[in-house]
C-alpha positions in Angstrom: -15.0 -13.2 2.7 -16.5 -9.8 1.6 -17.7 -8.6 5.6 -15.4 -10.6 7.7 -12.4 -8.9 9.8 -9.0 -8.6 8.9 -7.6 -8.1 12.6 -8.7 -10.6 15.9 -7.6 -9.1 18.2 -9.8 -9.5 21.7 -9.6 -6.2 22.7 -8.7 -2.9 21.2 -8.8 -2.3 17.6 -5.6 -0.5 16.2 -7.5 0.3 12.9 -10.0 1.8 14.8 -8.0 3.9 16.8 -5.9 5.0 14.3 -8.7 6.3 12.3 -9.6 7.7 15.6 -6.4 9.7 15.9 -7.0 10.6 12.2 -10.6 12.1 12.4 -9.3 13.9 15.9 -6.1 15.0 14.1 -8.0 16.3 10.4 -10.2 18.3 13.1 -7.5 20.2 15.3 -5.7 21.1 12.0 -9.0 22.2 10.3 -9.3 24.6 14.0 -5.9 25.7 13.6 -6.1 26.7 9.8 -9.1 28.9 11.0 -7.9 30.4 14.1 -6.4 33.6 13.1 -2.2 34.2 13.4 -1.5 36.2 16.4 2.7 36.8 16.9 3.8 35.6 20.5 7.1 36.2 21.8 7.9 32.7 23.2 10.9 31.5 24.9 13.7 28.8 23.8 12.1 26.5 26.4 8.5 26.3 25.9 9.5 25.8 21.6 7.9 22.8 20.0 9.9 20.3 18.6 11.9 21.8 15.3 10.3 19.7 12.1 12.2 17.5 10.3 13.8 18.6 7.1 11.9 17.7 4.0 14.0 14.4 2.2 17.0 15.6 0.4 16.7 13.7 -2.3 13.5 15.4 -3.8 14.3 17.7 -6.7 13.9 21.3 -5.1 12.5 23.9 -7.3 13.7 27.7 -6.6 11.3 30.5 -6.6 12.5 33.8 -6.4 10.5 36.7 -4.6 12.5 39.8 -5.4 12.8 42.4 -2.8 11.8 46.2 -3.3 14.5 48.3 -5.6 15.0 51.0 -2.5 13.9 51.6 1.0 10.4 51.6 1.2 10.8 54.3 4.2 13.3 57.0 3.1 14.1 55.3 -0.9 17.7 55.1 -0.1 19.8 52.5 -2.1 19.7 48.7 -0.8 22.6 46.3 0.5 22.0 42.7 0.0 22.8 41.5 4.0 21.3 37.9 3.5 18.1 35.6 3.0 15.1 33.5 4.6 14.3 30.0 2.6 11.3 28.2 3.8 10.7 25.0 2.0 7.0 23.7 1.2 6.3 19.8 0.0 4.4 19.5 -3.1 2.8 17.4 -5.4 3.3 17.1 -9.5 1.4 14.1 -10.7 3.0 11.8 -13.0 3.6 13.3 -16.2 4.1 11.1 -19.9 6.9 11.9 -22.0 7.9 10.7 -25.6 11.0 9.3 -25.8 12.1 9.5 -29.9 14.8 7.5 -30.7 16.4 8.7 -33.5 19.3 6.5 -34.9 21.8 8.3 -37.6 21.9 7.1 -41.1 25.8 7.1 -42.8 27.0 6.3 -45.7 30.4 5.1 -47.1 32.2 7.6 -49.2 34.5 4.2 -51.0 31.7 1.5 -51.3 28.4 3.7 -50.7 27.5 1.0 -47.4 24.9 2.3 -45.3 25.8 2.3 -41.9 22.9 2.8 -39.1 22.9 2.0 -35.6 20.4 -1.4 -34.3 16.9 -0.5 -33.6 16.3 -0.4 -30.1 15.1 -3.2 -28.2 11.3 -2.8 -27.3 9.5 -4.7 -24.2 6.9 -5.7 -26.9 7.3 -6.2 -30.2 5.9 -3.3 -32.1 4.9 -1.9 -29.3 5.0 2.2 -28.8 4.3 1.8 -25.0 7.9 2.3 -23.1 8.8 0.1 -20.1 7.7 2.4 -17.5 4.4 2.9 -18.6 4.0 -0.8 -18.7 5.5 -1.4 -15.4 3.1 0.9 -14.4 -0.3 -0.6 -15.8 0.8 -3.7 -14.6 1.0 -2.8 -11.0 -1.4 -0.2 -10.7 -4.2 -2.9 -11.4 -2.2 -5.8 -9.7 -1.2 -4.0 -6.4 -3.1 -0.9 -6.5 -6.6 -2.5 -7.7 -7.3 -0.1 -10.5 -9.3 -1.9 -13.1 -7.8 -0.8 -16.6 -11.0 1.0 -17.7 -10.5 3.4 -14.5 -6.8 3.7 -15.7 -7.6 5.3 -19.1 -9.9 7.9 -17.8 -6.7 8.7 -15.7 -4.6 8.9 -18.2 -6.8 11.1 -20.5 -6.9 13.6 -17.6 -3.5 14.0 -18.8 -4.6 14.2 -22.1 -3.2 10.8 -23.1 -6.2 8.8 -24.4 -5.6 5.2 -24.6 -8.6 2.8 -24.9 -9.0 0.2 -22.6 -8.7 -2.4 -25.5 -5.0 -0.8 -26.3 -4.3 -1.5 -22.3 -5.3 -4.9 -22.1 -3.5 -5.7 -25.1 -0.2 -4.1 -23.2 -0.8 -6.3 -20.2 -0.9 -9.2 -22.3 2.0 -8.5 -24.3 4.0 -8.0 -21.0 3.1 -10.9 -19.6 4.3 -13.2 -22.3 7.4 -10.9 -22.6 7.7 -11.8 -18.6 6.7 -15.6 -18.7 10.7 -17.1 -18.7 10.6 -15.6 -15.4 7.6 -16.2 -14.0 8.5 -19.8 -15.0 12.1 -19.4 -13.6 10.9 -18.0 -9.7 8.0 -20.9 -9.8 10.7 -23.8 -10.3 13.2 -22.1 -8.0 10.4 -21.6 -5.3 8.7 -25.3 -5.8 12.0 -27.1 -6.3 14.3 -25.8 -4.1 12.6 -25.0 -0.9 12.4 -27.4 2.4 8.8 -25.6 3.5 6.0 -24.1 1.7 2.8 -22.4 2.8 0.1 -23.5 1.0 -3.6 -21.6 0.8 -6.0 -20.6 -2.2 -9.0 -18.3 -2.8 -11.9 -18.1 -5.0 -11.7 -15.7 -8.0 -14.6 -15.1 -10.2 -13.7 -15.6 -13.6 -16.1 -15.3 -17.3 -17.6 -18.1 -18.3 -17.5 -17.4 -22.2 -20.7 -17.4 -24.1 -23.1 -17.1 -20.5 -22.7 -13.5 -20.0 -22.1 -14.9 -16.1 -19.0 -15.5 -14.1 -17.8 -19.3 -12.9 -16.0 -19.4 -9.5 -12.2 -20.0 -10.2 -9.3 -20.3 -7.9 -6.1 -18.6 -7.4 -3.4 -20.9 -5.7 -0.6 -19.8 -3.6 2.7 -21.4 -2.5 4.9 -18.9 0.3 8.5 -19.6 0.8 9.9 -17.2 4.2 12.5 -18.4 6.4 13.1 -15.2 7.7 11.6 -16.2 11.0 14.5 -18.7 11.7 17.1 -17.0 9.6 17.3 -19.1 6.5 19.7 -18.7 3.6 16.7 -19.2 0.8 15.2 -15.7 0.2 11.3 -15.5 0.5 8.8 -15.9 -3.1 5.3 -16.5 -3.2 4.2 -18.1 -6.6 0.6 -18.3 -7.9 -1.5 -20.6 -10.2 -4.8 -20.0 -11.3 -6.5 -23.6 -12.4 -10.4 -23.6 -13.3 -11.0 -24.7 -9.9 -10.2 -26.4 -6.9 -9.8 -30.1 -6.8 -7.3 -32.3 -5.3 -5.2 -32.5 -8.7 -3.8 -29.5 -8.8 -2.0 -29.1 -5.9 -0.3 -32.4 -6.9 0.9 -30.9 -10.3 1.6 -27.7 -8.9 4.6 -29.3 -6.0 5.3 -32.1 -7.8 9.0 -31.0 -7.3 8.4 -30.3 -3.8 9.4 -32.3 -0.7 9.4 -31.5 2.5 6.9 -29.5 5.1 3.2 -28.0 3.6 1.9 -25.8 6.3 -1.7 -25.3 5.4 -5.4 -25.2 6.8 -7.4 -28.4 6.7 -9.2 -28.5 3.2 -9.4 -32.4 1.7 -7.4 -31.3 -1.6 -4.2 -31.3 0.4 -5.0 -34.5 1.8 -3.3 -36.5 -1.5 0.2 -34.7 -0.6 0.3 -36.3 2.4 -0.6 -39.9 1.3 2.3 -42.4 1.0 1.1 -42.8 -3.1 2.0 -39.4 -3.8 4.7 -39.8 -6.5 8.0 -38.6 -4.9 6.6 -39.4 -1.3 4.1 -37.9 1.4 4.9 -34.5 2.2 5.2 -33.7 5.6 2.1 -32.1 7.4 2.4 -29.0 9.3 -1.1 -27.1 10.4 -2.0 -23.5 11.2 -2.5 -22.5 14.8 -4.4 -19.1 13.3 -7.0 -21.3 12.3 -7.3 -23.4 15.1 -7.7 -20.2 16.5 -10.4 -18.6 14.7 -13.4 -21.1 15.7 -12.5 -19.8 19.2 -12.6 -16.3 18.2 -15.8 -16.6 16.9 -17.9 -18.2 18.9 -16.3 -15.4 21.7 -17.5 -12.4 19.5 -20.7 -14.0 19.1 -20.9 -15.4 22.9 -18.6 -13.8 24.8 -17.9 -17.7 26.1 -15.7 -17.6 28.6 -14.6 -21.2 27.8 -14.0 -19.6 24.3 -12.1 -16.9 25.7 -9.5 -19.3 28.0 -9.3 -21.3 24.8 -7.6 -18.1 23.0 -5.2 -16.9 25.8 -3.9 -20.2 26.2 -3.0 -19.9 22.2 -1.9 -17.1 22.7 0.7 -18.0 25.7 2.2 -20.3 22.4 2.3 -17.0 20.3 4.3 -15.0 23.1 6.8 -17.9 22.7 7.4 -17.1 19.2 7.9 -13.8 19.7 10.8 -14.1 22.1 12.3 -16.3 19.5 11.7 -15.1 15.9 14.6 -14.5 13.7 16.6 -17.3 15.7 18.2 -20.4 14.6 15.9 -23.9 14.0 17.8 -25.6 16.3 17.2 -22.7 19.3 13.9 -22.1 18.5 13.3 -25.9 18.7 14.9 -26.2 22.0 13.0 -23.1 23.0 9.2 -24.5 22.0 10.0 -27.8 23.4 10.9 -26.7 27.3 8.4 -23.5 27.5 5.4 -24.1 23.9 4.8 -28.0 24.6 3.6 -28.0 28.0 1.4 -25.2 27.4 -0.2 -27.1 24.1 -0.1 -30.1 26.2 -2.1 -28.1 29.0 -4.6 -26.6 26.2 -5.5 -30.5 24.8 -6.3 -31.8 28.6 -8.4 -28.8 28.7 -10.1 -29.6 25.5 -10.7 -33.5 26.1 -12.1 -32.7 29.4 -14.3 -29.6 28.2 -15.9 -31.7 25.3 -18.3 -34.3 26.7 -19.9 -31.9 28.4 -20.7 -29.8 25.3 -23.5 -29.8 23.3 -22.5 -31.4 20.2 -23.9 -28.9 17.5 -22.7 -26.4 19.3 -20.1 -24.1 17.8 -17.8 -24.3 20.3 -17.9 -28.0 20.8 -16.8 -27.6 16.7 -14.4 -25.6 17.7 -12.6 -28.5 20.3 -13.1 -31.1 17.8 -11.4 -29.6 14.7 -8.5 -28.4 17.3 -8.2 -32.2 18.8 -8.8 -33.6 15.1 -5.4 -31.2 13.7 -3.7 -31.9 16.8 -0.4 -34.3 15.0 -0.5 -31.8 12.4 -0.6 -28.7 14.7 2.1 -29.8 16.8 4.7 -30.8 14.6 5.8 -27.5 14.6 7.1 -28.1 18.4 9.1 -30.6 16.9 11.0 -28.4 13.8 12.6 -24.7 14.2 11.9 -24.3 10.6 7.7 -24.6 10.6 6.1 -21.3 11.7 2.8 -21.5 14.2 0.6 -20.1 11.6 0.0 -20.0 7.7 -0.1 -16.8 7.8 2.7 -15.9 5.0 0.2 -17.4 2.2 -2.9 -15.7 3.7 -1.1 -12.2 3.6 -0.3 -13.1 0.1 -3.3 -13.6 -0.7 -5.0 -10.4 0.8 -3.9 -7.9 -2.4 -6.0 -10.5 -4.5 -8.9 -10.1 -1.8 -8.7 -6.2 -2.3 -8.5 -6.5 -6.2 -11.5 -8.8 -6.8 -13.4 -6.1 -5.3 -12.6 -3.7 -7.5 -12.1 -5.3 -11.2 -14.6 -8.0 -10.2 -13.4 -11.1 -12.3 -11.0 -12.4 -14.1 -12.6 -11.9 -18.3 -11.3 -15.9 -19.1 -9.5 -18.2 -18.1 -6.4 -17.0 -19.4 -6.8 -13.9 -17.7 -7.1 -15.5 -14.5 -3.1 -17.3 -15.4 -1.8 -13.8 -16.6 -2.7 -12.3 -13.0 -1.2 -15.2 -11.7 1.8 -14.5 -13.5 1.8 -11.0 -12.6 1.1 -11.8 -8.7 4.1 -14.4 -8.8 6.3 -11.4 -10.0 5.0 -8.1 -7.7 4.5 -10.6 -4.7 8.0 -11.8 -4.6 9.4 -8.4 -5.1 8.1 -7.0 -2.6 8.7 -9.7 -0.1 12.7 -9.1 -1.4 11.9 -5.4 -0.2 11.9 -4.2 -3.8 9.3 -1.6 -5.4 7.8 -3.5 -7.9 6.9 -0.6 -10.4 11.1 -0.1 -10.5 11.6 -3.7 -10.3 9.5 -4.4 -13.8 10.7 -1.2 -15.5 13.8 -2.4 -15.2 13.6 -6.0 -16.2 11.5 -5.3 -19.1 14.3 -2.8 -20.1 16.7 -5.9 -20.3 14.9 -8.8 -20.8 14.3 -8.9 -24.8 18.1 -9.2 -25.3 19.4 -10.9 -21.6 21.1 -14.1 -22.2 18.5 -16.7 -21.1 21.1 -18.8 -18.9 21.7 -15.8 -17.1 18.1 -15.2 -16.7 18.7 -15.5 -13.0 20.5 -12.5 -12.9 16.9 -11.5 -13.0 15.1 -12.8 -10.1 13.9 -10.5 -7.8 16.0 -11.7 -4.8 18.8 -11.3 -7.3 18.4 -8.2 -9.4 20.3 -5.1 -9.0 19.6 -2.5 -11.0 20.7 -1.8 -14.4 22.3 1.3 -13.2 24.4 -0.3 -10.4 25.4 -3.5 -12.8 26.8 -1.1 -15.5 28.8 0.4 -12.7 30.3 -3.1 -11.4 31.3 -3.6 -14.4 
């Protein structure tokens, strides 16, 4: 989990090159900055490439260098015949402001009433931290990783000192103020989607009282359908129960039906049993980790058996390329004339391979677990909806890979819930092609006093900003 790779790709690593291209980039500019300026007179042809203009929509600051009051050659008087403006980009860090709300006290003349404006709506009740600053805590440690305690010593570089206790208590207080629609995008996701991606990771969370940590889980359910063009827009929603038995992903989709894609762990198995209240959901499996066993005994090998094994996968993932974004019904048609045969092809291979393995052997693990998913692996020939892979959940899941690394655990069970809540919210906003920072500063703006049936209004695959709404209106 900590060591492992993120990319498996046989050959070339684009990470590695493009940090490659970085190191060999940092260096020429270091040997330019160095080189001394020497004026060439070059013609229109050999030019580089004009820059492009710096974004317009950056505030641009003016500074004025004032020329010389006469002619520095003969002191004559001084026409004005024009100007040069060269533009630099630059960097202001965030700065805090205090926003004082002052509301006007009148009284009546005839009846002495005191008339005074309503005291503003605050995200948290007596709270003096404004929506944006809450926004930001919130997804500074839930999408940028920054533990709250490395947040306060940024903030009091600013000269803002707020103790770590005073954040935590802001994170908690927004994430009850955001509950009704963390609530809200869990029943829409779970209740009225026809697939799901399913996957879960360990989280280490406090025990209380033992000074140690207890391994927890964080679930995830993925809905996309952008692959085959579907009218639902894509959510990922999170739970974080105590661990991972069976049980909860029955509570958690016991409003779902239809296809789980997932990887092969036993607490799934009860979802797909005919005793499942509601009825068996419908099993899809993930090609990606089919794929995996083969990858690794390769890397570790270099098995050439291995290595036929993952081309002939990856014949099936060429086919989903040349149909991604089309229609279940093409995409069906598509992956049962040109993706069938070559599975088909890859399971004779397998049952013909396997006898003559060794049976502890890695790879002959790696047959067996591809021959023992083999219903649930192709049932995706057999529905333009199901994906090859799982890998919608597993990206979902990477942020809370990255952030367990640097906050470390989750201080009780209850904190482990409230980043579940907050990973149901930035998650799904981002899938929706939002920023979540503007996303949250503007639903925690409006969501004390929004009418809670319109709480839709809300929803990340819904939400237009304040801005824009009192516009339409």
């Amino acid at each position: 989990m900590q060591f492992g790779v993120s990319s498996e790709k046989l050959k070339a690593r684009v990470e590695q090159l493009e940090l490659a291209i970085e190191a060999l980039e940092v260096d020429e500019a270091e040997r330019l900055a160095a080189a001394p300026v020497v004026a060439e007179a070059v013609d229109a042809a050999s030019q580089k490439p004009a820059r492009r203009p710096l974004p317009e929509h950056l505030p641009r600051e003016c500074v004025l260098h004032p020329g010389p009051c006469a002619c520095p050659s003969c002191g004559g008087a001084l026409r004005r015949i024009g100007e040069d403006v060269t533009e630099s980009l630059d960097y202001v860090p965030r700065r805090f402001k205090v926003v004082r709300h002052v509301r006007e006290a009148f009284s009546c003349r005839a009846c002495e009433r005191v008339v005074q404006a309503p005291a503003p709506h605050h995200a948290i009740a007596r709270g003096r931290a404004g929506p944006g600053l809450l926004a930001h805590i919130a997804v500074a440690k839930f999408d940028d990783h920054l533990p709250l305690y490395r947040q306060a010593e940024i903030y009091a570089r600013d000269g803002v000192e707020l103790a770590t206790s005073t954040l935590s208590g802001w994170v908690g207080a927004t994430a009850a103020a955001l509950r009704p629609l963390v609530d809200l995008i869990r029943t829409e996701v779970i209740a009225g989607s026809t697939a799901l991606h399913g996957d879960h990771t360990p989280i280490p969370v406090l025990a209380p009282g033992t000074g140690k940590t207890r391994t927890g889980r964080l679930w995830t359910y993925v809905r996309d359908e952008r692959p085959h063009g579907g009218a639902r827009a894509p959510a990922a929603v999170f739970f974080a129960p105590p661990d991972r038995r069976g049980e909860h992903p029955l509570a958690h989709l016991t409003a779902f039906s239809g296809v789980l894609q997932a990887d092969g762990y036993s607490g799934f198995n009860g979802l797909y049993e005919r005793s499942r209240p509601g009825g068996p959901l419908v099993e899809a499996a993930c090609w990606a980790h089919a794929r995996r066993y083969f990858f690794d005994v390769h890397a570790k090998t270099g098995s050439a058996l291995a290595r036929e094994a993952l081309e002939r996968i990856g014949a099936l993932y060429a086919v989903e390329r040349s149909i991604s974004g089309q229609p279940p019904d093409e995409r069906r048609r598509h992956r049962q004339a040109r993706s069938r045969p070559l599975a088909a092809a890859l399971k004779a291979c397998a049952e013909a391979i396997l006898p003559q393995l060794s049976g502890p052997s890695n790879l002959a693990k790696a047959f067996r677990y591809l021959l023992a998913r083999w219903t649930a692996l192709t049932r995706v020939f057999e529905d333009g909806r199901i994906r090859l892979d799982n890998n919608p959940a597993e990206r979902a899941l990477r942020g809370v890979a990255v952030g367990r690394k640097n906050y470390l655990f989750a201080g009780s069970q209850r904190g482990a819930e409230l980043a579940a809540a907050f990973y149901t919210l930035i998650e799904t906003a981002k899938l929706n092609g939002l920023d979540p920072e503007a996303y949250l500063r503007d639903v925690l703006v409006r969501i004390a006093d929004h009418p809670h049936k319109r709480l839709a209004e809300l929803l990340p695959w819904n939400w237009a900003p304040l801005a824009t709404t009192a516009e339409a209106a």
